[in-house]
Structure formats: C-alpha cells, structure tokens
N, C-alpha and C positions, 0 to 999 in steps of 0.2 A: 504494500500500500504506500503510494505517494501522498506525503504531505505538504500545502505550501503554505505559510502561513507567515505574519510579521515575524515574529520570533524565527523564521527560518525558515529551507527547504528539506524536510528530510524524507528515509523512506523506512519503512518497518517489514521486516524478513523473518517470517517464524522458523526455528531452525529445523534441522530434522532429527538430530539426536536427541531433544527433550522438548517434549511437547508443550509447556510451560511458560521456554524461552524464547527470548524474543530479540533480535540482532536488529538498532538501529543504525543506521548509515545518516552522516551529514559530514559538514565542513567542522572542522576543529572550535571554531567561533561561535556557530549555533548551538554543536553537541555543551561546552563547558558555560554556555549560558545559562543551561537548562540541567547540568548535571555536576558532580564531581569531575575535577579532572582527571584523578589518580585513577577514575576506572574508562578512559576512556582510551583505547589503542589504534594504530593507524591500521588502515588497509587497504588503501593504494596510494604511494607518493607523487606516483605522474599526475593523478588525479586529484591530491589534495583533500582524500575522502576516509572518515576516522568513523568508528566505531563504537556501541556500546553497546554489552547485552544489559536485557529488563528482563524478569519474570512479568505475567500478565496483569499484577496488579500493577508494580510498577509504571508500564505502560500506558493501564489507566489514567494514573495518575498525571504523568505525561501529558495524555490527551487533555484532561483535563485542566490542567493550568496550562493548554495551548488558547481551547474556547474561553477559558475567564481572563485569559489575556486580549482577548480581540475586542475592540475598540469598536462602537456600532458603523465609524466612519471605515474599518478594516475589513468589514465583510466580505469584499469583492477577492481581496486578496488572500482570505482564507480557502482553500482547494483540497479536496479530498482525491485520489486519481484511486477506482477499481482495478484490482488487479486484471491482469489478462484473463488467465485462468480462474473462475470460482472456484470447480472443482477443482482439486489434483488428485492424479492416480497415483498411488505408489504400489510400487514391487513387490 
C-alpha cells in the first residue's frame, strides 16, 4: 500500500515470514519524523530508501497520527494507492 501524505511518501509491505509484520519503506526524513531513529535501517543507497518494520498495531498507530495530522486544507494531498494484487497466492 502507497501512502502520500504531508508528513510524507511512504509505502507499507507485509512480510512473508511473520504475518504480524509489517516492512515500511520511505526517505530517511519522513521515516525519523515519525519514528525512532535507532530502529530504522537502509535498503537501497542508489535510491535513498530506508526502512522500518511495525507489528500491526504499530502501524495503526502510524496511520493514525498520519489522519490527525492532516490539516482540513491537506486533504487533497492525502493519497491512499490499492495494491495491485488484492488477492495473493502463495505456495
């Protein structure tokens, strides 16, 4: 899932080893706005794109001080993007 919002662009990737977690993607900038820095690790340098995982609550929580932060004048700018796939199959 794509997120775009003032506080940032990010995107949230459930992993496949623990159903639970949850693997954020943004910029170094957005993710320690919004998080600790110490848990946050890079994963791509070309790209300038840093990581975090969340368990599901976490992530709520997340979401949730992304909407109490949107300003009634930000709405436009707030963006949810559906994944490709609803479904997935797995093996």
């Amino acid at each position: 899932m794509k997120i775009s919002s003032v506080l940032g662009d990010f995107k949230v990737i459930q992993t496949i080893k623990n159903r639970d977690e949850l693997l954020v993607l943004g910029s170094w900038k957005n993710l320690v706005r919004i998080f600790d820095s110490s848990r946050t690790f890079l994963v791509n340098k070309n790209e300038s794109l840093f990581g975090i995982y969340l368990c599901k609550q976490e992530c709520a929580e997340f979401m949730n001080k992304i909407i109490q932060d949107i300003d009634y004048h930000e709405w436009e700018d707030f963006k949810i993007d559906k994944p490709i796939f609803t479904n997935q199959i797995q093996a």
